[in-house]
C-alpha positions as semicolon CSV with decimal commas, in nm:
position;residue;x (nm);y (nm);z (nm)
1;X;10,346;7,841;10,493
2;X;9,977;7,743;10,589
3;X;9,702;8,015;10,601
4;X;9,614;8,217;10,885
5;X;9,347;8,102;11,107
6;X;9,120;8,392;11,182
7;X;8,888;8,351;11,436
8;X;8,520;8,480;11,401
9;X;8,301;8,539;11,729
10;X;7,922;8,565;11,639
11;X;7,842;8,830;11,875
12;X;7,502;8,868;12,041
13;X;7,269;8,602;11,906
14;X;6,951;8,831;11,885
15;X;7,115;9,055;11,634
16;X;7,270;9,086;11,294
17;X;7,587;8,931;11,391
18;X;7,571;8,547;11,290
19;X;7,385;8,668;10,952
20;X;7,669;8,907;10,842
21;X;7,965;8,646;11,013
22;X;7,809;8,321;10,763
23;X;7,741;8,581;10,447
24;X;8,072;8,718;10,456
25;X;8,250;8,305;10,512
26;X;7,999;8,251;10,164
27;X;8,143;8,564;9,996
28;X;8,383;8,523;9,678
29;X;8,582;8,822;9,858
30;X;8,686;8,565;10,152
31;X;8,718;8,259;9,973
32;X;9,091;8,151;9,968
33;X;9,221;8,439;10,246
34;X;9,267;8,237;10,542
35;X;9,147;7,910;10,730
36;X;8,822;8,064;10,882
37;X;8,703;7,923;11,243
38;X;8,411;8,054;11,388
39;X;8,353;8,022;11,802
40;X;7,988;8,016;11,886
41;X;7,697;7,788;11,870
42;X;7,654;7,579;11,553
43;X;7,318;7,551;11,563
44;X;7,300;7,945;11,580
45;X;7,556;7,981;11,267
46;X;7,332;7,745;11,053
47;X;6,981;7,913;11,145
48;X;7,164;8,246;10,992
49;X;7,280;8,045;10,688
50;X;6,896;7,910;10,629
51;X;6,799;8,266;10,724
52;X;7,024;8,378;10,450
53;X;6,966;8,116;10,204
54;X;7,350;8,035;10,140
55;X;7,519;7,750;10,025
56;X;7,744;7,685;10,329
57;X;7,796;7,433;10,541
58;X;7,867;7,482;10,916
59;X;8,061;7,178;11,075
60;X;8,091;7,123;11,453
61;X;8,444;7,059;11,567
62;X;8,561;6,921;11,897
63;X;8,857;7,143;11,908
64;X;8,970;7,489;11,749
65;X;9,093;7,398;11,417
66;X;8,998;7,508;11,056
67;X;8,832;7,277;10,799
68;X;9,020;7,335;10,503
69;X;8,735;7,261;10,250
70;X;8,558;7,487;10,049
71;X;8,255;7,567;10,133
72;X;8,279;7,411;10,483
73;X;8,320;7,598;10,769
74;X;8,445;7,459;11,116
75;X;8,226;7,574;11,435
76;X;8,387;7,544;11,794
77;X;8,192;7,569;12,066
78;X;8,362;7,659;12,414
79;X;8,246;7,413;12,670
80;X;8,097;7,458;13,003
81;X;8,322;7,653;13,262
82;X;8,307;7,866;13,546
83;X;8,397;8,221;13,456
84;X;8,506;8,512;13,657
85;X;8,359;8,815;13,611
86;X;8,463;9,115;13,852
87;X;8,510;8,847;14,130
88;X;8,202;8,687;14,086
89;X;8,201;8,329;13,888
90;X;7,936;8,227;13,703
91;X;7,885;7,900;13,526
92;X;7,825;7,956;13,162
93;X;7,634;7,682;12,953
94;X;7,655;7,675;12,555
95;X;7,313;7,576;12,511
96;X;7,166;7,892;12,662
97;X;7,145;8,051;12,398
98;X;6,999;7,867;12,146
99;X;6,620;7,988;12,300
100;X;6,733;8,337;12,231
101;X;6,430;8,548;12,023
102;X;6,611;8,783;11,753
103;X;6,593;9,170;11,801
104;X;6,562;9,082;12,201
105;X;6,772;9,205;12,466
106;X;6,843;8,873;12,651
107;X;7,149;8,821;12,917
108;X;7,210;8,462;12,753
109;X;7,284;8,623;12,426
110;X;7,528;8,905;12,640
111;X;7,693;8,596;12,812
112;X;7,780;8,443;12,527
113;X;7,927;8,681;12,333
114;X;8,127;8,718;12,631
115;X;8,244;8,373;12,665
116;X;8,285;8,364;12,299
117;X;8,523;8,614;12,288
118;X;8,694;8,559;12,590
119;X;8,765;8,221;12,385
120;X;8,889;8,359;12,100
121;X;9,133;8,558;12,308
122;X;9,284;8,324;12,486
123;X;9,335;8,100;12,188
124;X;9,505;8,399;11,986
125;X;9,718;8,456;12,330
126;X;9,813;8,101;12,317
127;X;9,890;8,129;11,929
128;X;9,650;7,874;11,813
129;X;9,502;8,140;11,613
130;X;9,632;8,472;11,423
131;X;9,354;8,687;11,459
132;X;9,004;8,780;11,613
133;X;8,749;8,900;11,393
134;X;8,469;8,996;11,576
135;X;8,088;9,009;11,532
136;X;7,854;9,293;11,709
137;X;7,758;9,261;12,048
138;X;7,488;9,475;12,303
139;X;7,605;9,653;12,569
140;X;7,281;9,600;12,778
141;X;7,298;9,216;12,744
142;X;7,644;9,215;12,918
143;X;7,524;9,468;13,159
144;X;7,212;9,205;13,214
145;X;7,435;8,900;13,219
146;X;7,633;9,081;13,516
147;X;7,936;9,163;13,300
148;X;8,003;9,505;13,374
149;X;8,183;9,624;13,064
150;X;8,116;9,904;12,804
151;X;8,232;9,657;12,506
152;X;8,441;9,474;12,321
153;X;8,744;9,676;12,338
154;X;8,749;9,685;12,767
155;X;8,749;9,266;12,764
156;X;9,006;9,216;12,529
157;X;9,228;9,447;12,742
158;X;9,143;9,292;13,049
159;X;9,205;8,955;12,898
160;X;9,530;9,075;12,765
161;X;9,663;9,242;13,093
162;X;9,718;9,607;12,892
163;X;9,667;9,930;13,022
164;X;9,756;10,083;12,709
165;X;9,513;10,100;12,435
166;X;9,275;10,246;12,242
167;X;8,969;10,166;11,998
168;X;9,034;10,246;11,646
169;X;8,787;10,322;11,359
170;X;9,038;10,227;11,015
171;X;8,883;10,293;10,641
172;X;9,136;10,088;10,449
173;X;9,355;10,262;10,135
174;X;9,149;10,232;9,796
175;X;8,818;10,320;9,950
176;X;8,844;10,693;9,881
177;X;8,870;10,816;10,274
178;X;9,241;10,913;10,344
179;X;9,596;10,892;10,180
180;X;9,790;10,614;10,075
181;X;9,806;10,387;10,362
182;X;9,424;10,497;10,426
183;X;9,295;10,717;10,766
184;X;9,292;10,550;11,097
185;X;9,087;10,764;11,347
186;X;9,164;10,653;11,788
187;X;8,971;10,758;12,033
188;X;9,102;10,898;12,385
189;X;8,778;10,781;12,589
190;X;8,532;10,531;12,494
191;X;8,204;10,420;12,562
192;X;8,112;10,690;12,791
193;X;7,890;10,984;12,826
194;X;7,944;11,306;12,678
195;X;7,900;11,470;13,008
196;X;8,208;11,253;13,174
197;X;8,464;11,358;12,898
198;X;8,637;11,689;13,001
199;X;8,714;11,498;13,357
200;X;8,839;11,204;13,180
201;X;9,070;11,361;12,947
202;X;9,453;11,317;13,040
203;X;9,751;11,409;12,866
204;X;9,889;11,120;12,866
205;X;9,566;10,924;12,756
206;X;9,612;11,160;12,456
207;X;9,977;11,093;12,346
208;X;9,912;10,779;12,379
209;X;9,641;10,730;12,158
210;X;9,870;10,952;11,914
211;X;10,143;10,765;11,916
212;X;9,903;10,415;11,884
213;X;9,782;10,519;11,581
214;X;10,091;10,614;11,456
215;X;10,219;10,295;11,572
216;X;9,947;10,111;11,353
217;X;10,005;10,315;11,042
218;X;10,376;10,235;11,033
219;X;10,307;9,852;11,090
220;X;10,088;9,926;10,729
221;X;10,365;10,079;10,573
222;X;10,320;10,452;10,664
223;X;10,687;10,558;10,732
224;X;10,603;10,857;10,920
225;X;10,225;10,923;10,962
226;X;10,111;11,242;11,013
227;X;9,879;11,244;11,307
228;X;9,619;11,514;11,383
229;X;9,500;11,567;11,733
230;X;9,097;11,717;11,801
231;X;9,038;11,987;12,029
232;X;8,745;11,883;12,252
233;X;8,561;12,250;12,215
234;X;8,433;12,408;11,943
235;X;8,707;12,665;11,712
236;X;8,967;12,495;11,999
237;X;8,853;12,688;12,269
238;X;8,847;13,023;12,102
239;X;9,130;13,106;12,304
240;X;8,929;13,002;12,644
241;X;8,653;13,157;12,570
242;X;8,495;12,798;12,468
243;X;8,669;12,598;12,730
244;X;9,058;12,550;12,832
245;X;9,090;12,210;12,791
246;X;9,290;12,264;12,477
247;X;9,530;12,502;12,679
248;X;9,575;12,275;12,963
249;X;9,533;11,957;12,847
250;X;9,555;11,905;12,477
251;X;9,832;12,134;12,392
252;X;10,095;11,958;12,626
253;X;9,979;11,651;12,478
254;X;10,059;11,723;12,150
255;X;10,371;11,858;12,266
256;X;10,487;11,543;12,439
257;X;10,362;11,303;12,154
258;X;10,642;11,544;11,895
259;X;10,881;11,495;12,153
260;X;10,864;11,139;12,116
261;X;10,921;11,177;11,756
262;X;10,550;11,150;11,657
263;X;10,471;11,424;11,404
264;X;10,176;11,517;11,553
265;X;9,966;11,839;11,502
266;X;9,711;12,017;11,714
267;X;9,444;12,078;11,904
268;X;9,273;12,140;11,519
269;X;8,913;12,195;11,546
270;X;8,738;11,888;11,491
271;X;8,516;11,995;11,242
272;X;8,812;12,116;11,007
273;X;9,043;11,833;11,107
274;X;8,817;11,558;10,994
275;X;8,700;11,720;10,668
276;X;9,084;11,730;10,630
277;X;9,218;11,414;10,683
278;X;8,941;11,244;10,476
279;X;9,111;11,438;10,184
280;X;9,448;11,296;10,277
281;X;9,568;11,554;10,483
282;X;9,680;11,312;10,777
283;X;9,705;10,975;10,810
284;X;9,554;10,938;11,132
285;X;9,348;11,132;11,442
286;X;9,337;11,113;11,778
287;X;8,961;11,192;11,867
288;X;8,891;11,319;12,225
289;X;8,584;11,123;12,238
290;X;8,349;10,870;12,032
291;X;8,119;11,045;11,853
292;X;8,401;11,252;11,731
293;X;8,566;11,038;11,483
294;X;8,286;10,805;11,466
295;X;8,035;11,070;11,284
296;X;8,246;11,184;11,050
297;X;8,435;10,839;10,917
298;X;8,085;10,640;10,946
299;X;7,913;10,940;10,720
300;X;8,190;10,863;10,438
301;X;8,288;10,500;10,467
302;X;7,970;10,311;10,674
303;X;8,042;9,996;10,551
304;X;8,398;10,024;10,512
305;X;8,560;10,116;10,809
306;X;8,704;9,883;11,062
307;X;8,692;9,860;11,436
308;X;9,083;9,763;11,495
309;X;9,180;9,746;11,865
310;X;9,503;9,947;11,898
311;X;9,772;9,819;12,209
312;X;9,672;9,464;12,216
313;X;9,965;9,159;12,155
314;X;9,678;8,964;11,941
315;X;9,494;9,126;11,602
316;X;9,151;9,211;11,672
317;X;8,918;9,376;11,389
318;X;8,556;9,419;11,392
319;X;8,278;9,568;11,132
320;X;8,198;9,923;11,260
321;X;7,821;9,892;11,295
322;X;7,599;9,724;11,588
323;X;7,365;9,462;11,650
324;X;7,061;9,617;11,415
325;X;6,811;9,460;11,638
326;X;6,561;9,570;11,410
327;X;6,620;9,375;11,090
328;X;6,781;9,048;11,283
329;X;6,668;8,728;11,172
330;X;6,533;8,876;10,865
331;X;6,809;8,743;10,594
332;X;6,864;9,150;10,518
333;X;7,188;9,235;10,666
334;X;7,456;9,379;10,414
335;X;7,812;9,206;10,517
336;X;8,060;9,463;10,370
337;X;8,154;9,536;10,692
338;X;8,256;9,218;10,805
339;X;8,384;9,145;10,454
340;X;8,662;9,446;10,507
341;X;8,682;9,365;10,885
342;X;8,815;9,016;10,764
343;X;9,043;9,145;10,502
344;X;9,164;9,378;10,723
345;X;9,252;9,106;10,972
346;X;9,438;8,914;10,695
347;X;9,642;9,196;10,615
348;X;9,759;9,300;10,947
349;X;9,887;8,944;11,025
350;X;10,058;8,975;10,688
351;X;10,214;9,314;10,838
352;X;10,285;9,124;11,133
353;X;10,459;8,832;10,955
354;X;10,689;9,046;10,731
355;X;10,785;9,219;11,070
356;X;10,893;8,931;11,248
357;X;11,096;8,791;10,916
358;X;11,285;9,135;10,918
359;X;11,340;9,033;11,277
């Protein structure tokens, strides 16, 4: 059986994205794992290896396939099409972004990424690839480029025509964060404010994201993952005294998510609850908002937990930090997270492959 192909998008150009995508392709840890593609810009990928000062060479192909050569790495570059955003088409052209100035917000970085990805996607939909690994991208450059989308995780749904999802922060088993099949931590609402997320919350938004995670940690192995479920106030509401959103909302969601055979437990303070599964206490959460699970998992495992989009029919894993404007273009980015975002990848089309031989 040949290797996977895994797919890496270079994010927004202005930030740390091409650096850590080209230093984790050099690193011993990837070597071997996979037929690497990346989808962007060559002439971006090679200004981050000279930035870098690797040994790597970045090869332009003329369609999506792998170079199977050490130490060579195939670069596709979608061509120039007409894209729909939101019922508005714009033309995008691959060259724009090469004039991009590092730490810069810049709408031809945002509509890149975006075409990048959208790329990747419909290549992994269209099973020329097994998985998306994807590089940072900012928010505002979408917003500037007129794509009207809080990330990553809200294209690759549209592009995949689910409803059904949910953005999932993963620390991987053997890193010290979790149990034996490691903690997976999804997240009701998304990019949002903090004000908006008391009307947001639904019931069913929050069984759902239960039972996804759960869903995940049995395709790793986890025969019956036990799944802890935040309250949104603080001590749960104190009985209402804090808020009733655990009482109205949460409880019957936790509820419904047992009676689907999901051994779920809550609304658990989220304090308590994440101090709790990080000991191995549960093997997944379902956080009411981001901050929530993203705090506590980023203060014990920055660098090794993975952005893993939950609901989708294609693999999609991502480091867990952003575009560190600050430090692009500087050769200093550290590329564990891509380094674990790629092995992660590998592993869950491994999971997937074993599946469909039981099958």
């Amino acid at each position: 059986m040949s290797a996977p192909v895994i797919a890496i998008t270079l994010g927004d150009v202005a930030g740390i994205g091409p650096e850590v995508s080209v230093r984790a392709l050099a690193d011993a840890a990837t070597r071997g794992c996979g037929n690497p593609l990346i989808i962007g810009h060559p002439e971006i990928a090679r200004r981050a290896v000279r930035e870098a000062k690797l040994d790597l060479t970045i090869e332009p192909v003329s369609k999506p396939t792998p170079i199977e050569t050490d130490g060579i790495i195939a670069c596709w570059l979608p061509p120039e099409q007409e894209i729909n955003v939101h019922g508005s088409t714009k033309l995008y052209r691959p060259d724009d972004c090469c004039d991009v100035q590092c730490g810069e917000v810049d709408w031809r970085a945002g509509a890149a990424a975006y075409a990048w990805l959208v790329a990747a996607t419909r290549l992994a939909l269209s099973h020329k690839i097994d998985a998306i690994v994807t590089a940072p991208l900012h928010k505002k450059a979408l917003e500037l480029a007129g794509l009207n989308y809080p990330g990553h995780t809200e294209i690759l749904a549209e592009e995949c025509g689910v409803d059904e999802y949910a953005m999932m922060l993963y620390v991987p088993p053997g890193r010290g964060v979790g149990g034996r099949y490691g903690l997976g931590c999804a997240h009701v609402t998304l990019h949002t404010s903090i004000r908006s997320v008391p009307e947001l919350l639904r019931a069913g938004d929050i069984r759902d994201a239960a039972m996804l995670v759960s869903n995940f940690l049995k395709q790793v192995g986890c025969d019956r993952p036990r799944i802890g479920v935040c309250a949104l106030n603080p001590h749960a509401g104190e009985h209402g005294r804090f808020g009733d959103e655990e009482d109205r909302i949460i409880q019957p969601a936790v509820e419904e998510a047992c009676e689907l055979g999901i051994d779920a437990y809550g609304p658990i303070p989220a304090d308590a609850l994440m101090r709790r599964a990080i000991h191995g206490e549960f093997d997944g959460v379902a956080a009411m908002y981001h901050d929530q699970g993203h705090i506590a998992l980023k203060l014990v495992a920055f660098n090794q937990a993975v952005n893993v989009t939950l609901g989708l029919p294609i693999i999609r894993t991502s480091p867990s930090h952003g575009t560190a404007f600050d430090i692009a273009g500087k050769g200093q980015a550290d590329a564990s997270g891509m380094i674990a975002a790629m092995a992660t990848a590998l592993r869950l089309v491994d999971c997937r492959d074993g599946l469909l031989a039981q099958d």
